[in-house]
N, C-alpha and C positions, 0 to 999 in steps of 0.2 A: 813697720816690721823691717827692720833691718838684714836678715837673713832669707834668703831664696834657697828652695831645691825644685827641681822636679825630677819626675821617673824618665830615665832615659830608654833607650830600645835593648836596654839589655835586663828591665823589671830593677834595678837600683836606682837608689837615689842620687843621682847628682849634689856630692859638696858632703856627703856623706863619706866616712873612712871605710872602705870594705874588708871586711876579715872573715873570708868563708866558714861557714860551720856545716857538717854533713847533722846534723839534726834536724834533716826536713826530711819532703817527699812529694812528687810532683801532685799536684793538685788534683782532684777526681775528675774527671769528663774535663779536663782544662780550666775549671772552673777560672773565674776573676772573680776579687776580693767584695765581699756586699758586705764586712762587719771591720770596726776596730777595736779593739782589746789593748784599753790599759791596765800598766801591771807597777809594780816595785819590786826593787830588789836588793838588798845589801848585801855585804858577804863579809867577813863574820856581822851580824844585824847590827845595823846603827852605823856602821864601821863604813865609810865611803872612800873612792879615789884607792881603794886597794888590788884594783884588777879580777880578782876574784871571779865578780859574774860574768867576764868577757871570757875569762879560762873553763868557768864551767859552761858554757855557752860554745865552746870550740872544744869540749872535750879533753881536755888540757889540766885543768885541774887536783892539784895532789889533796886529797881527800884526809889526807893526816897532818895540813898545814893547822889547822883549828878542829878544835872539838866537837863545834856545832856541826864539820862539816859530814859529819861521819853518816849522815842519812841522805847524803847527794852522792853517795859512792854506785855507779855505774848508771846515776842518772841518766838521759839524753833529752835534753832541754834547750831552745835559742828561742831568742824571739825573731822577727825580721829586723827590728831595731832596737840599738838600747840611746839611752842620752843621760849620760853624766851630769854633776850637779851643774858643770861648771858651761853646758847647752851642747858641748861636742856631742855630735851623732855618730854612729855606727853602725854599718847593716852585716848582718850576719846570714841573713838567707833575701835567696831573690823575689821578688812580690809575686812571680809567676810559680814559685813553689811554696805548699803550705810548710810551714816552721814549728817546730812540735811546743808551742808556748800553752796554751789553753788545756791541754788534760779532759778530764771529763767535763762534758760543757754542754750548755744548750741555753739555745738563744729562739726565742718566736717559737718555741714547739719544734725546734730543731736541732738534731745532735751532732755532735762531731765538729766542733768551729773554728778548729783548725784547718779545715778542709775550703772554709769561704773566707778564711779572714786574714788581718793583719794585725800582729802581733807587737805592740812598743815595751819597752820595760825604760822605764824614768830610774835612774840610780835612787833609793832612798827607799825608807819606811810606811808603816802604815800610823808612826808614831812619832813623826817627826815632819813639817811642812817641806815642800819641796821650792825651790829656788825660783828667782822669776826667769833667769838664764832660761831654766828647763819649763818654762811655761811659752817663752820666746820661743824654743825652739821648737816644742811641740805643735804651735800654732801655724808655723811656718812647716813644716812635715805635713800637717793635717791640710795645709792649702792645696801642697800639692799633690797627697794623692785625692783629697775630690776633685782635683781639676782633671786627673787622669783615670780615675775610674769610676764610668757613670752608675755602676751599682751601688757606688757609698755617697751618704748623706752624712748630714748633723746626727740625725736621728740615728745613725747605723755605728756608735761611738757609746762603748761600755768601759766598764772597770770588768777585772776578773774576778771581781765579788758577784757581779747582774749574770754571769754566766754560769759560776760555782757558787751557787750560794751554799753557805754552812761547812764551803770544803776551802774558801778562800776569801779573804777580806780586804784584797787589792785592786787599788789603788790605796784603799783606805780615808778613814774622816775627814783626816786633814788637806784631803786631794781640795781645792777651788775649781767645784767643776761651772758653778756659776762664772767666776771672771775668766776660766777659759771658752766656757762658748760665748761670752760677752764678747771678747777678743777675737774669737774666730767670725764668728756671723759677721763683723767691721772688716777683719778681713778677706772674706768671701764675697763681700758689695765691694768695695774697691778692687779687688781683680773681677769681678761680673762674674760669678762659679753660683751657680745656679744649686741649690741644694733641696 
C-alpha cells in the first residue's frame, strides 16, 4: 500500500484535502466512532469528476444546474469523507463530530448511526465498478482509523444498503467487498492493528 493517513489531534485525516461542511453536529455523550458506512455517489448519476457531491456536501450547490438535481434542493447531507475515482480524499466533517450521511439507519438494533459512525462516500454508482485507485485508497483510510479507534473492527464496516435496507442500495453489487477485506485484513497483519 503505497498511500498512508492517520487521524491527527484535530479528528482529520492526515494527507486528506479539508473542505469544511456545517452538515454535522457534535456527537451524543462524546460519543467515538464504533461503525463505518459506505456509500456512492454521482451527481448528475453515472456522471463523475464533475464536482457536484463536494457542492452538495458543503452546501453550495445550485440545484437548477441539472434536472435530477431538483430533489436535493435544501438537502443538508456530508459524509466525513468522500474519494474520487481517481483515490483523492477529502474530509468534509471532523471524526469527533457525527456528519449527517446515514439518514434513517439502524445497525445491531440500533438507531441513529450517524450518531456512532463514520461516514465514506467513494465517487461512483451502484451500476458501474469502482476503480482500484478507490479501493487503494479506501484500504489505506480504513487502516487508519482502526489503528485510531478502538471501538471499530472489520466487523463494524457496512454499505448504506445493511443500514437502510429497502430505503438505499449503496454501495451496491458491484462494490468488491470480498477483495477489499482480502486487502485490508494483509493490511492490518502488516501494521499489527489488532481487529
Amino acid at each position: 500500500m503505497s498511500v498512508e493517513f492517520s487521524v491527527n489531534d484535530r479528528y482529520r485525516l492526515d494527507g486528506a484535502a479539508w473542505t469544511p461542511s456545517h452538515h454535522c453536529a457534535a456527537r451524543p455523550q462524546a460519543l467515538e466512532p464504533e461503525l463505518i458506512v459506505l456509500h456512492c455517489v454521482s451527481l448528475p448519476e453515472n456522471e463523475f469528476g464533475t464536482g457536484a457531491p463536494q457542492r452538495l456536501f458543503t452546501g453550495t450547490l445550485d440545484c437548477s444546474e441539472h434536472p435530477s438535481f431538483h430533489d436535493l434542493t435544501d438537502l443538508q447531507v456530508a459524509p466525513h469523507l468522500f474519494i474520487d475515482r481517481l483515490g483523492g480524499v477529502e474530509q468534509f466533517v471532523a471524526f469527533d463530530q457525527q456528519a449527517w450521511h446515514a439518514g434513517l439507519s439502524c445497525w445491531r438494533g440500533r438507531s441513529g448511526c450517524n450518531d456512532f459512525s463514520v461516514g465514506i462516500e467513494l465517487e461512483g454508482s451502484v451500476s458501474q465498478a469502482f476503480t482500484d485507485a478507490q479501493y487503494d485508497a479506501l484500504v489505506a483510510v480504513l487502516v487508519a482509523l482502526l489503528a485510531r479507534y478502538p471501538g471499530l473492527s472489520v466487523g463494524h464496516l457496512v454499505g448504506h444498503q445493511d443500514i437502510a435496507p429497502g430505503r438505499k442500495t449503496d454501495p451496491g453489487p458491484l462494490f468488491d467487498w470480498a477483495g477489499l477485506l482480502r486487502r485490508l485484513h494483509a493490511e492490518l497483519a502488516d501494521n499489527a492493528i489488532l481487529t
